[in-house]
N, CA, C and O atoms as a Maestro MAE file, in Angstrom:
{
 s_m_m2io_version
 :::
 2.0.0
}

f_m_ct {
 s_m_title
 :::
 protein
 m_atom[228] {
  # First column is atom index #
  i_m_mmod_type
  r_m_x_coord
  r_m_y_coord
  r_m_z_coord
  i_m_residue_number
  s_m_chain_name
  s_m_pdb_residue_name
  s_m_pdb_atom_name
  i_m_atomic_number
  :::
  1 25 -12.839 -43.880 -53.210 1 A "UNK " " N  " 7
  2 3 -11.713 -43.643 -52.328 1 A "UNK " " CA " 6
  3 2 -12.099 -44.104 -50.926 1 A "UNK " " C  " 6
  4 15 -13.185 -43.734 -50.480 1 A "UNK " " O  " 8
  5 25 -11.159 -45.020 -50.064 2 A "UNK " " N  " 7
  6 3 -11.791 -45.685 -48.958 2 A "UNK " " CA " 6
  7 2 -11.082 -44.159 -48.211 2 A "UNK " " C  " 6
  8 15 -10.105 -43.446 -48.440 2 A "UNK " " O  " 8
  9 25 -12.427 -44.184 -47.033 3 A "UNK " " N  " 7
  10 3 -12.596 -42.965 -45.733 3 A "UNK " " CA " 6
  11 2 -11.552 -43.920 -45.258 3 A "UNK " " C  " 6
  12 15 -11.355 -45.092 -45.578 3 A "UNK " " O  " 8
  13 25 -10.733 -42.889 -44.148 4 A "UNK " " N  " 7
  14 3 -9.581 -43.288 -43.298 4 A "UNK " " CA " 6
  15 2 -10.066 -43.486 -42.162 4 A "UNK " " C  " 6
  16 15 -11.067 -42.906 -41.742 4 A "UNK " " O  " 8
  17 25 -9.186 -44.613 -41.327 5 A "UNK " " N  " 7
  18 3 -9.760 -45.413 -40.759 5 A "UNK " " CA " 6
  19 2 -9.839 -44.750 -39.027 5 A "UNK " " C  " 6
  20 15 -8.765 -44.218 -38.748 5 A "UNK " " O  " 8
  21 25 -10.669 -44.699 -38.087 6 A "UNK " " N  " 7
  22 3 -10.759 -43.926 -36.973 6 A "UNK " " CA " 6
  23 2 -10.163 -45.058 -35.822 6 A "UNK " " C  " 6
  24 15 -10.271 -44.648 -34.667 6 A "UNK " " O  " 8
  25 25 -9.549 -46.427 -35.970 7 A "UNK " " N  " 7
  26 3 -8.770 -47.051 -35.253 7 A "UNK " " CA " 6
  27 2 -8.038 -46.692 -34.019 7 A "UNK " " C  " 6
  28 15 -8.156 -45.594 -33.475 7 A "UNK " " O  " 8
  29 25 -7.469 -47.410 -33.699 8 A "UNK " " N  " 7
  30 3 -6.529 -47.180 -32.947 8 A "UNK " " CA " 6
  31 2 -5.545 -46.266 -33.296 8 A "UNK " " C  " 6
  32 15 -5.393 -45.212 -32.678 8 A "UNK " " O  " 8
  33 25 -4.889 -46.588 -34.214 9 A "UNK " " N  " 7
  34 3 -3.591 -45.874 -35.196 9 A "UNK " " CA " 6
  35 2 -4.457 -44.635 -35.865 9 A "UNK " " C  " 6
  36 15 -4.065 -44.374 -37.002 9 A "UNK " " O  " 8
  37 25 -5.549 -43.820 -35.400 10 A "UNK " " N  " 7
  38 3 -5.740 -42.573 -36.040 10 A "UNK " " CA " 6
  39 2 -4.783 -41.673 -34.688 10 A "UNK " " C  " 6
  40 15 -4.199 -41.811 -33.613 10 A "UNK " " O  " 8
  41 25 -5.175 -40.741 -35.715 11 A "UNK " " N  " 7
  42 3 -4.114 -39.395 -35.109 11 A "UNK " " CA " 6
  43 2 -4.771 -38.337 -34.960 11 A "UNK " " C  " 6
  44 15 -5.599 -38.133 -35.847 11 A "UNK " " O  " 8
  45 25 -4.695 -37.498 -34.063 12 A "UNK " " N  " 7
  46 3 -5.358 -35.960 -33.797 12 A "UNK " " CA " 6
  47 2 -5.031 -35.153 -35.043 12 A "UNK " " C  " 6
  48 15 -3.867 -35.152 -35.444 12 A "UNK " " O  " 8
  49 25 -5.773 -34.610 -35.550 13 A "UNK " " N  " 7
  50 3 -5.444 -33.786 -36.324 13 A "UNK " " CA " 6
  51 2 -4.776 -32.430 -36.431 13 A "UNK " " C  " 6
  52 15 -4.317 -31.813 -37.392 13 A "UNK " " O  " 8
  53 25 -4.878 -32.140 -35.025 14 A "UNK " " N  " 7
  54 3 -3.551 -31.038 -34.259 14 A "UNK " " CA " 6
  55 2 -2.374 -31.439 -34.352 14 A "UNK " " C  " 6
  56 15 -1.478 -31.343 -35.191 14 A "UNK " " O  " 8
  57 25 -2.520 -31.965 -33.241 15 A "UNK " " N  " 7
  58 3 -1.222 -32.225 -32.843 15 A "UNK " " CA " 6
  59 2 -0.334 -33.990 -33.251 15 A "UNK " " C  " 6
  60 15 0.729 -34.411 -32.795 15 A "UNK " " O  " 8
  61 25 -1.077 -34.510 -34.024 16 A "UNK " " N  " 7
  62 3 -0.623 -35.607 -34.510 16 A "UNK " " CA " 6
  63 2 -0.598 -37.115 -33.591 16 A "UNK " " C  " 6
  64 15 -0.430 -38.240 -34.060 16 A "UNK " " O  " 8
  65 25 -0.783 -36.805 -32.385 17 A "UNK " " N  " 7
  66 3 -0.853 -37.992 -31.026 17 A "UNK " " CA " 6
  67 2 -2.396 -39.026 -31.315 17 A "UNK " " C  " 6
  68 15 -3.307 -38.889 -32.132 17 A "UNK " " O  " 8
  69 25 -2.161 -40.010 -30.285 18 A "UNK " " N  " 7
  70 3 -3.220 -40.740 -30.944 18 A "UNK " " CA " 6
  71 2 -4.370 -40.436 -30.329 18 A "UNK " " C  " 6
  72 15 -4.401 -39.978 -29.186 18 A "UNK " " O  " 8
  73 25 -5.335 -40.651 -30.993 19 A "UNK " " N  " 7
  74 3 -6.751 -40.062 -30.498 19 A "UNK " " CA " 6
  75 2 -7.434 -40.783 -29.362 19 A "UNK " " C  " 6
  76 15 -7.458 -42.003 -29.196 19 A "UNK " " O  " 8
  77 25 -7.981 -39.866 -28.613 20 A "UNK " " N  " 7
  78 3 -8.920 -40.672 -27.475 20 A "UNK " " CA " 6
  79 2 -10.030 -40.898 -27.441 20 A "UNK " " C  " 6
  80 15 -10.953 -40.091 -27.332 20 A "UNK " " O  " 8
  81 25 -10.081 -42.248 -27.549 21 A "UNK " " N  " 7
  82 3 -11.814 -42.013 -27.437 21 A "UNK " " CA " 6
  83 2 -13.097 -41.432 -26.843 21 A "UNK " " C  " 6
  84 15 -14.284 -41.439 -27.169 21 A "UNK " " O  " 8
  85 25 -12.483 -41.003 -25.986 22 A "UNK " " N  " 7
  86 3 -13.942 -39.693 -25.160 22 A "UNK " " CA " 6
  87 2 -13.934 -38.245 -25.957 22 A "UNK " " C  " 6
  88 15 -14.971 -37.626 -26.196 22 A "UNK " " O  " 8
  89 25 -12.210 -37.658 -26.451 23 A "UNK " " N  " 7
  90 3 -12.501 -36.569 -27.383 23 A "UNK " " CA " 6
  91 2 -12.203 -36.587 -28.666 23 A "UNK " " C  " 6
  92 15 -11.691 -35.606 -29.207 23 A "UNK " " O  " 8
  93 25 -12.528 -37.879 -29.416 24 A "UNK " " N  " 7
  94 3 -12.520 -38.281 -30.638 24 A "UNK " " CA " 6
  95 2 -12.818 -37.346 -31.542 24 A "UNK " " C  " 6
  96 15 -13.985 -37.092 -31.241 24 A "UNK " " O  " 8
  97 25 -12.450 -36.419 -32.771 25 A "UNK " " N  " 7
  98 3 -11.051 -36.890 -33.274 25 A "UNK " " CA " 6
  99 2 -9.786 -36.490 -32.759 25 A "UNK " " C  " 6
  100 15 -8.722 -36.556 -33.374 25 A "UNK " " O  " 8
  101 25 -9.968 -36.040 -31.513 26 A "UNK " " N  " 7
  102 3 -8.880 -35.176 -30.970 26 A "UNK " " CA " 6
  103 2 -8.015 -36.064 -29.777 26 A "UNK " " C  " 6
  104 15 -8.341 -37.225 -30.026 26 A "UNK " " O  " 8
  105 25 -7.779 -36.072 -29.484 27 A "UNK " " N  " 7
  106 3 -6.371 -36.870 -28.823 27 A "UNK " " CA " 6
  107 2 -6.931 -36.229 -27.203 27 A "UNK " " C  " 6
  108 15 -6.988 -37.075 -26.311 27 A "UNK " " O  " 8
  109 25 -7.249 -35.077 -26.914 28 A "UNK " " N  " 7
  110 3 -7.436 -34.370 -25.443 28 A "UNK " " CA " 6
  111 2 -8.683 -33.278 -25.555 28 A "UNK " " C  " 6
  112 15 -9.172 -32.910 -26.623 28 A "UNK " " O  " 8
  113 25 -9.086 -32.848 -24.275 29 A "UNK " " N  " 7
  114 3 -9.927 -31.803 -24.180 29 A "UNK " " CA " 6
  115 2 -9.006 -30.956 -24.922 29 A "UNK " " C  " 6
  116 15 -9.410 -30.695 -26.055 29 A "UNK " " O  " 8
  117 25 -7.952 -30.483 -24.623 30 A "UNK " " N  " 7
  118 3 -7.316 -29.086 -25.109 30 A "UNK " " CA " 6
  119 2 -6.774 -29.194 -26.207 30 A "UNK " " C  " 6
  120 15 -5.949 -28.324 -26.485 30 A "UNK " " O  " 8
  121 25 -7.046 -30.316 -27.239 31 A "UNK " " N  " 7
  122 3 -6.888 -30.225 -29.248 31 A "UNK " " CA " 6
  123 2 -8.501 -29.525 -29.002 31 A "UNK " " C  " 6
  124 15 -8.617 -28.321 -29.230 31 A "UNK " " O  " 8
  125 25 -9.147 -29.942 -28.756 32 A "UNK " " N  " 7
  126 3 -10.736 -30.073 -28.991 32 A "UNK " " CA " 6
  127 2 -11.338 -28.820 -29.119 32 A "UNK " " C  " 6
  128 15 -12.116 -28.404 -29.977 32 A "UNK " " O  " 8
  129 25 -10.550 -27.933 -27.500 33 A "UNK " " N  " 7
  130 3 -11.026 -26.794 -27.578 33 A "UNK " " CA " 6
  131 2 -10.013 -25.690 -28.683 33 A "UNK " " C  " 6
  132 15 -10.673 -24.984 -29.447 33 A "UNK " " O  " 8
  133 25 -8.965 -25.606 -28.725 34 A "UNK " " N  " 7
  134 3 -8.238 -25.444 -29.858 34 A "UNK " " CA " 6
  135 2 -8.988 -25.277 -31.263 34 A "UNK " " C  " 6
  136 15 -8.935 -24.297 -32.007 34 A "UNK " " O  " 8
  137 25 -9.820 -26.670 -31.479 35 A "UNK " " N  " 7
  138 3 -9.836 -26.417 -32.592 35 A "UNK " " CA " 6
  139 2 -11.792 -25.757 -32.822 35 A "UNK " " C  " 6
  140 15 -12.311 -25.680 -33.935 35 A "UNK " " O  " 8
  141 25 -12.434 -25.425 -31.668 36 A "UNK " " N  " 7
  142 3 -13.190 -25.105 -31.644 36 A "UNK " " CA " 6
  143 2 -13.069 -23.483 -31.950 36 A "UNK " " C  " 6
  144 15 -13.749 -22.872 -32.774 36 A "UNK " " O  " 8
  145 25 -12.046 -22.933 -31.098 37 A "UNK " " N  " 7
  146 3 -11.729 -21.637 -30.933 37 A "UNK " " CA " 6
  147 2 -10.776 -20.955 -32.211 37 A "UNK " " C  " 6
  148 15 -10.166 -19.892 -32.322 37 A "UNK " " O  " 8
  149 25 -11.030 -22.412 -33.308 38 A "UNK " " N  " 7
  150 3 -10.080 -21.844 -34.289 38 A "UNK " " CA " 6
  151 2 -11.723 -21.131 -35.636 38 A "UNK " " C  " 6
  152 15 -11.786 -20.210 -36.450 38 A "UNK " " O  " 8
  153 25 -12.787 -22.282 -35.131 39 A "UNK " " N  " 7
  154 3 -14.243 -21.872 -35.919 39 A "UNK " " CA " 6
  155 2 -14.654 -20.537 -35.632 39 A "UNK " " C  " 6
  156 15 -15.069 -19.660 -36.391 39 A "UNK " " O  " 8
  157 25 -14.351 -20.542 -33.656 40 A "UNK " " N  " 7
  158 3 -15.007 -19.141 -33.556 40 A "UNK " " CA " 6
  159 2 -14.544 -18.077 -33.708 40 A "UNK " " C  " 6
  160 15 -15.307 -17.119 -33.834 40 A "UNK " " O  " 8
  161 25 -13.106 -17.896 -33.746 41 A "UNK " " N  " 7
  162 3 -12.419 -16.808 -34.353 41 A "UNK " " CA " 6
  163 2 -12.047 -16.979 -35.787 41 A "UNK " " C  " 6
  164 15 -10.943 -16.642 -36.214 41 A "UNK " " O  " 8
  165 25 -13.104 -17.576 -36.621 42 A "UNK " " N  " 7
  166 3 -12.580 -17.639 -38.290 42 A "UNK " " CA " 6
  167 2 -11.344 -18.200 -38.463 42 A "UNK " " C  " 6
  168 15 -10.831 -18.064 -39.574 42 A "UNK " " O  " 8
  169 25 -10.904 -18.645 -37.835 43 A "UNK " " N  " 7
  170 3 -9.881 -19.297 -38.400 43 A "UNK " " CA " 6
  171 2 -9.248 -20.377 -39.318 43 A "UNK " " C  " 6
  172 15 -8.122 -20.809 -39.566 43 A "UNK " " O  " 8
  173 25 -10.885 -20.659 -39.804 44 A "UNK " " N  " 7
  174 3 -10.794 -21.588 -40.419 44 A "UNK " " CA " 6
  175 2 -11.700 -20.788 -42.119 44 A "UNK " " C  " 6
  176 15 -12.106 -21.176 -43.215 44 A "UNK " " O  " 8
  177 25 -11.628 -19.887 -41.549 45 A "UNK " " N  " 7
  178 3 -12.232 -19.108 -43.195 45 A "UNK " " CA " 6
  179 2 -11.805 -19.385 -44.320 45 A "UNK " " C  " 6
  180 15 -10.666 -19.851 -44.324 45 A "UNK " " O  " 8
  181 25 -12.268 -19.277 -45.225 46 A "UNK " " N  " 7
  182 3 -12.214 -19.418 -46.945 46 A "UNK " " CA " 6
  183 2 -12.019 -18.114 -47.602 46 A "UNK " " C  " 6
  184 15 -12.819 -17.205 -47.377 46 A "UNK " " O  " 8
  185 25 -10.876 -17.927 -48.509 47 A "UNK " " N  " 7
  186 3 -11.143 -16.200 -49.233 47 A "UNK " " CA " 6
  187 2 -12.208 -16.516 -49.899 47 A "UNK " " C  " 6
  188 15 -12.576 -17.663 -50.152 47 A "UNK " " O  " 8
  189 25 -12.766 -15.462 -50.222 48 A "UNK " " N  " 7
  190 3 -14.082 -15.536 -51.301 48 A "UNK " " CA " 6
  191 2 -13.344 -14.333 -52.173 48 A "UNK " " C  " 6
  192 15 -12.218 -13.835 -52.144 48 A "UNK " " O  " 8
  193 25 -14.509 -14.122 -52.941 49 A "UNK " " N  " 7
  194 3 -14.820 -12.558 -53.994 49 A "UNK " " CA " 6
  195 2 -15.100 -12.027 -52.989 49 A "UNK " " C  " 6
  196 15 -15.555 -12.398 -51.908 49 A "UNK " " O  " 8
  197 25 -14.629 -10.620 -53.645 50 A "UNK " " N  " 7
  198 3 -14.861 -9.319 -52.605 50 A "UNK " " CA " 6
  199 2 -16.719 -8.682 -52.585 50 A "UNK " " C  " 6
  200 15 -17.502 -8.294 -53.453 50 A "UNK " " O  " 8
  201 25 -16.759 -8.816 -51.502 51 A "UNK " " N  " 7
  202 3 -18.629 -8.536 -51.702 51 A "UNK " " CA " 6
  203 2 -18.771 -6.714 -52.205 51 A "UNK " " C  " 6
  204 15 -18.018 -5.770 -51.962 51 A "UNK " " O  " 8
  205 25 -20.193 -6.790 -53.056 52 A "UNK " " N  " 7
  206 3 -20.132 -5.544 -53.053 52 A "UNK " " CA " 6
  207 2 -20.390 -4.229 -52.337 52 A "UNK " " C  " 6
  208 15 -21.212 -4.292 -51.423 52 A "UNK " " O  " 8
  209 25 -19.871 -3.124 -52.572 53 A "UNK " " N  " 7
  210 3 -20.106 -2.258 -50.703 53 A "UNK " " CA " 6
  211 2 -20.965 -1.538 -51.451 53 A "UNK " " C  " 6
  212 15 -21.176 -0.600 -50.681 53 A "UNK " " O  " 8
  213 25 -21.881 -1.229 -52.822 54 A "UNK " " N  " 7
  214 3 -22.531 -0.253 -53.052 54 A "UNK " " CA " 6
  215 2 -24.320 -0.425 -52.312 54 A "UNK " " C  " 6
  216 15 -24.842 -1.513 -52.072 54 A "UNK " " O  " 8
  217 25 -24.760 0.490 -52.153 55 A "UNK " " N  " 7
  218 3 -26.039 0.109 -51.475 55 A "UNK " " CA " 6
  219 2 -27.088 0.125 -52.528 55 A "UNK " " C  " 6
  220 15 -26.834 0.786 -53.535 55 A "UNK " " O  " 8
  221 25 -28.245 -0.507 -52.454 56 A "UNK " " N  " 7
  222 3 -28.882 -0.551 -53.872 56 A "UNK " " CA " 6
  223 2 -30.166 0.315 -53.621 56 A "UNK " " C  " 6
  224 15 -31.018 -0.131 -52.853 56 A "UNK " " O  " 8
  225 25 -30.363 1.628 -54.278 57 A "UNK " " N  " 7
  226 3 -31.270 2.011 -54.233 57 A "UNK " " CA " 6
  227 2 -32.321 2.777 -54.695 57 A "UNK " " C  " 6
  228 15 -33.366 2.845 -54.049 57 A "UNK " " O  " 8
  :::
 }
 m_bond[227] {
  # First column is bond index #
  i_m_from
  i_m_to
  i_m_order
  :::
  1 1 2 1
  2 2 3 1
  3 3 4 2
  4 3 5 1
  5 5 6 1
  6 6 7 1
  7 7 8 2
  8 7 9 1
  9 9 10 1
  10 10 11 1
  11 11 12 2
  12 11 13 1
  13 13 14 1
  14 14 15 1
  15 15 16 2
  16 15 17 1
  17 17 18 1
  18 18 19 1
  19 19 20 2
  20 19 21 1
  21 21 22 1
  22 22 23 1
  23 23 24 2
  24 23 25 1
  25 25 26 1
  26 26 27 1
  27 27 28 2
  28 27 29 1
  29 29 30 1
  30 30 31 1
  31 31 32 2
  32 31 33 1
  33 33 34 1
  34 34 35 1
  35 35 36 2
  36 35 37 1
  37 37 38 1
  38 38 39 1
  39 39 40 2
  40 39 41 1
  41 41 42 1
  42 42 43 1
  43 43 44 2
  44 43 45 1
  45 45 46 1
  46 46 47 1
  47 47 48 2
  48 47 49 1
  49 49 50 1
  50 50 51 1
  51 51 52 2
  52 51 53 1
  53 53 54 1
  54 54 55 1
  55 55 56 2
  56 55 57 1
  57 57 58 1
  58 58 59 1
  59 59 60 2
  60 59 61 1
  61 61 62 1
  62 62 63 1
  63 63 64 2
  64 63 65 1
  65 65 66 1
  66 66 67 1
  67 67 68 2
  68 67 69 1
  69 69 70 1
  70 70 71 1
  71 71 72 2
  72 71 73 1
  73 73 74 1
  74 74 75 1
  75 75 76 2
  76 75 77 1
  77 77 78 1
  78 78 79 1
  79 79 80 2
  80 79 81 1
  81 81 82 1
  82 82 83 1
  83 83 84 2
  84 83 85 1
  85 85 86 1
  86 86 87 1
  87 87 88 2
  88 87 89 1
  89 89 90 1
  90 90 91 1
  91 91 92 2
  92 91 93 1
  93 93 94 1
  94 94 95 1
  95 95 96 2
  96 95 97 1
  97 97 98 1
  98 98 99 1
  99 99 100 2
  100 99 101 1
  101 101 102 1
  102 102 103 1
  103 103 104 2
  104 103 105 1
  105 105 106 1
  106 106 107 1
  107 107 108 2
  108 107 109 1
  109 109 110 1
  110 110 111 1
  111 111 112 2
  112 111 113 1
  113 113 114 1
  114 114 115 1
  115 115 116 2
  116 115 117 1
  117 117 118 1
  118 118 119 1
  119 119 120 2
  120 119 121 1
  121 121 122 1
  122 122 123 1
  123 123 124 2
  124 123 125 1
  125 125 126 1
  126 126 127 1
  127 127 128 2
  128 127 129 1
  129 129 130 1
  130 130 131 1
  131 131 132 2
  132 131 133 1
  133 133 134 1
  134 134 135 1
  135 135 136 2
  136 135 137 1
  137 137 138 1
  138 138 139 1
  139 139 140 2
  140 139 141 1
  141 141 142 1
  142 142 143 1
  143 143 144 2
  144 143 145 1
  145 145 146 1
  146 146 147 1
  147 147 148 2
  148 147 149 1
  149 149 150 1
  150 150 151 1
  151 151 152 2
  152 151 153 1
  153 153 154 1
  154 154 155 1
  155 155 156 2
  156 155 157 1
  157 157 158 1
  158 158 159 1
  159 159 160 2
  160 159 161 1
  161 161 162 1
  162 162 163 1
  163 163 164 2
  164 163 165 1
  165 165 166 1
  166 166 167 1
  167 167 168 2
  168 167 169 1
  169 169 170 1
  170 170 171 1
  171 171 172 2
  172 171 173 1
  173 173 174 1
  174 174 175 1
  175 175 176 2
  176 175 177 1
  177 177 178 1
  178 178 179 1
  179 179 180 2
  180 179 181 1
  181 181 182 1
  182 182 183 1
  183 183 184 2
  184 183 185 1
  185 185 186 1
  186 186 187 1
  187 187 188 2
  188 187 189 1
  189 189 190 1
  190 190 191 1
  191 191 192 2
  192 191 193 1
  193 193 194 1
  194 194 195 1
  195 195 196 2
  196 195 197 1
  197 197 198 1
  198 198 199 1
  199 199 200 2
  200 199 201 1
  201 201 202 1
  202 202 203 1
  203 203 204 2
  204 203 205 1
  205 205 206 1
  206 206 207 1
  207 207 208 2
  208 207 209 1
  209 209 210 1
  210 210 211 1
  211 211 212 2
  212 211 213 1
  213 213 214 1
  214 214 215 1
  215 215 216 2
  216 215 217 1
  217 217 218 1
  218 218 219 1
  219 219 220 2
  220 219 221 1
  221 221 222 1
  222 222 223 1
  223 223 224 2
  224 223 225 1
  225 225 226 1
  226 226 227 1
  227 227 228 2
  :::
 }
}
């Protein structure tokens, strides 16, 4: 499968505008930090299995 291309014609992955090259893949400082602040508040989490709460002992 060919990787998509980071050209001219790529797009922010926010907000869909075209990307800049100083905050590549992001179009601006403020996609960038956006999507930083989406890692540090989990926002980008995965459900899992429920862990277990018994203590082992």
């Amino acid at each position: 499968m060919p990787m998509p291309s980071r050209g001219a014609d790529a797009a922010c992955p926010l907000c869909r505008r075209p990307v800049q090259p100083d905050f590549a893949p992001f179009c601006s400082q403020g996609c960038r930090d956006r999507d930083l602040l989406q890692w540090l508040g989990e926002g980008y989490r995965l459900p899992g299995r429920a862990m277990d709460t018994e203590e082992e002992g």
